[in-house]
C-alpha positions in Angstrom: 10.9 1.4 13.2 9.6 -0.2 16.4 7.0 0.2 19.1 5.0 3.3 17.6 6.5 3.4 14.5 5.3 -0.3 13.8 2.2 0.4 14.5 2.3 3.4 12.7 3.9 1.6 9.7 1.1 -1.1 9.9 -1.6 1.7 9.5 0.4 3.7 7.0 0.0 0.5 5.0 -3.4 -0.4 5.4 -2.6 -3.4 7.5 -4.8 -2.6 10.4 -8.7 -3.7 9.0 -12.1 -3.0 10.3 -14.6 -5.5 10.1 -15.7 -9.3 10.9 -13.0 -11.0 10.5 -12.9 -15.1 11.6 -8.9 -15.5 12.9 -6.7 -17.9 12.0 -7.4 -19.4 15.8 -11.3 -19.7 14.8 -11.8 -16.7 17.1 -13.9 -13.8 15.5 -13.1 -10.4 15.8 -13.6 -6.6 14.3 -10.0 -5.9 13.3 -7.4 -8.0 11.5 -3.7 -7.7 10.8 -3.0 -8.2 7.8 0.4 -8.2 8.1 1.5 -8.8 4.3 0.9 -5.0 3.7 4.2 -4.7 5.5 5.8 -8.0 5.1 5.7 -7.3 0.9 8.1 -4.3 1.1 11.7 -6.3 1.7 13.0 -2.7 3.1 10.3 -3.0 5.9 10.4 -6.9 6.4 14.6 -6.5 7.0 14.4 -3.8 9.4 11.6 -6.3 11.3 13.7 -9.2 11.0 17.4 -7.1 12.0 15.2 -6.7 15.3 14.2 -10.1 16.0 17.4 -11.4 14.9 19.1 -8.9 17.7 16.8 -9.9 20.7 16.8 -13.7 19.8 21.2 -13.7 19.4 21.5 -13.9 23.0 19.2 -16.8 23.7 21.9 -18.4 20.9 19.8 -20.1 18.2 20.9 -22.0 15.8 18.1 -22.8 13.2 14.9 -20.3 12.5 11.3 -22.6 12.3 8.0 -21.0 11.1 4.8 -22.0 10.2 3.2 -22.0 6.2 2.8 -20.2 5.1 2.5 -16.5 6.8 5.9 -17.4 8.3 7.9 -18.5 5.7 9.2 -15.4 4.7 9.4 -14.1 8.0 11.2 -16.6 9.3 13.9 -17.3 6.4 15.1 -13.4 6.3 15.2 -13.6 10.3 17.9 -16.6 9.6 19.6 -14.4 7.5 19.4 -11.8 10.0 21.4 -14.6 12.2 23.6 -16.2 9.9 21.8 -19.8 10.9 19.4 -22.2 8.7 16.0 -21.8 8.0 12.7 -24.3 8.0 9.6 -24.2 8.3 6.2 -26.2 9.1 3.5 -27.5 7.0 0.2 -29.8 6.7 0.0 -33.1 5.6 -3.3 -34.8 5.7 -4.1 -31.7 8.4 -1.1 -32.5 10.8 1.9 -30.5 11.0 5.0 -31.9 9.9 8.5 -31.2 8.2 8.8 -32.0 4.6 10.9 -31.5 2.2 13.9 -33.6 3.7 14.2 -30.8 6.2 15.2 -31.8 9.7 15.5 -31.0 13.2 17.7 -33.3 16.0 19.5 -33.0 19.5 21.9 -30.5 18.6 19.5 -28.0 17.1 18.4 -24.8 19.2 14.9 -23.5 17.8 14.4 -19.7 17.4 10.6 -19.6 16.5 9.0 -16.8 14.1 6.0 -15.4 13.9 4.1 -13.1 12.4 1.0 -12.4 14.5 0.0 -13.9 17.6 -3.6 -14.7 19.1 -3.8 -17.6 20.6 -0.5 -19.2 19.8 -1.8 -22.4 17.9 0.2 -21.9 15.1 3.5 -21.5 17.5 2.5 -24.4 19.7 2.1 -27.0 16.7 5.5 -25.6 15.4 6.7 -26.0 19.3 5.6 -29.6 19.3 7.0 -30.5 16.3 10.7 -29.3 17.5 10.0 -31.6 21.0 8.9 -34.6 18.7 12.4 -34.4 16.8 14.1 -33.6 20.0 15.5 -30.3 19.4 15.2 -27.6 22.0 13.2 -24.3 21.3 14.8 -21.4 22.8 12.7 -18.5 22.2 9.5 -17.6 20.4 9.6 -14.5 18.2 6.7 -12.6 16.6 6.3 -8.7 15.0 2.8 -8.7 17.0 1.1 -10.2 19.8 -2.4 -9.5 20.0 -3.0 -10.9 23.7 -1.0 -12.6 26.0 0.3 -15.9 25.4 2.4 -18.2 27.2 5.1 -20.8 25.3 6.9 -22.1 27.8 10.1 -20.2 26.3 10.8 -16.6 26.6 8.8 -14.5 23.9 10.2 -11.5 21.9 7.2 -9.3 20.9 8.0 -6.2 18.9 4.3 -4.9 19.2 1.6 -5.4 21.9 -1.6 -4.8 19.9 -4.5 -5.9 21.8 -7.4 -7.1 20.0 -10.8 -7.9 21.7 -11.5 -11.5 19.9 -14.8 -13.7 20.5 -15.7 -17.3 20.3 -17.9 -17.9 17.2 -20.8 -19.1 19.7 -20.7 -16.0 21.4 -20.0 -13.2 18.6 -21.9 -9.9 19.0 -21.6 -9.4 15.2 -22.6 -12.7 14.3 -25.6 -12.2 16.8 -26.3 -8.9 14.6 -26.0 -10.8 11.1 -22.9 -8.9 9.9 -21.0 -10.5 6.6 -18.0 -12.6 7.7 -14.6 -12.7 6.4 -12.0 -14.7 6.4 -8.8 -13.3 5.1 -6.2 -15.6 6.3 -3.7 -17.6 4.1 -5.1 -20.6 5.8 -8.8 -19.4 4.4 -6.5 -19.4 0.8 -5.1 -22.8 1.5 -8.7 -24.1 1.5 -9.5 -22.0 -1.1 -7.3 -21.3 -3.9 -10.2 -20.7 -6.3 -11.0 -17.4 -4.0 -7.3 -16.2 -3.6 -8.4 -12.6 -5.9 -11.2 -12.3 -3.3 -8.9 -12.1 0.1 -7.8 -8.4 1.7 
């Protein structure tokens, strides 16, 4: 279920939106993945994470890291996938950091997971926090990549889905007054109040 038939499972599922959407980068653009439409059927989200796990094996990881929350699950059946540990990423006071007596050190060898990829923030802050606890990240994994992004590690894409995105100051659908949206879970984290009112 790979290539086409992600994409095609993605549509099937009403995870491919049309709109204005504001990205979790801050970037705006008309389409959004909303990637839970797959991710909540486990069938779907093993299959995904059978292929990660088998492109990632030979870079030889030993621990799976992810970001909160879209990764979380992700990440932890990817682990499974690899018979290896599973952590992830998280705010405190608006800077990422492990929690939850989770740790990284010397010996680890980071596999990073991803859902959706734009312009890598998420990945990089993950990345940095593996170099601050000096453990090496081998390879960056992610279902979809919507441009090209560079880690600094080899990246394992599953689907290239190019998405035309625009900074907010230069937005032809702001410029035409259309409604924004911001479905995100990091939109939800802000807002819990408005979690009912999220695609």
């Amino acid at each position: 279920m790979f290539g086409e038939t992600l994409a095609d499972a993605l549509a099937a599922r009403g995870a491919l939106l049309d709109g204005h959407f504001r990205l979790s980068s801050g970037r705006h653009s008309d389409r959004f993945i909303q990637k839970f439409r797959v991710l909540e059927y486990p069938v779907i989200l093993e299959q995904i994470a059978v292929e990660l796990a088998d492109r990632a094996e030979p870079y030889g990881p030993t621990i799976v890291v992810s970001a909160a929350v879209g990764g979380i699950v992700l990440g932890y059946e990817t682990a499974r996938q690899l018979g290896t540990k599973a952590i992830f990423v998280e705010k405190e006071d608006g800077v990422p950091v492990l929690r939850r007596g989770f740790a990284l050190g010397p010996e680890d060898r980071a596999l990073v997971v991803e859902d959706v990829v734009t312009t890598g923030g998420s990945v990089r802050e993950v990345l940095d926090v593996i170099a601050a606890h000096g453990a090496q990240a081998v390879a960056v994994g992610v279902i979809v990549r919507r441009q090209p992004v560079e880690f600094g590690v080899p990246t394992i894409a599953l689907l290239d889905l190019p998405v035309v995105s625009h900074d907010p100051t230069d937005c032809p659908q702001c410029a035409s007054g259309e409604p924004l949206t911001e479905p995100g879970s990091r939109f939800l984290l802000r807002h819990p109040e408005r979690r009912r009112e999220a695609p």
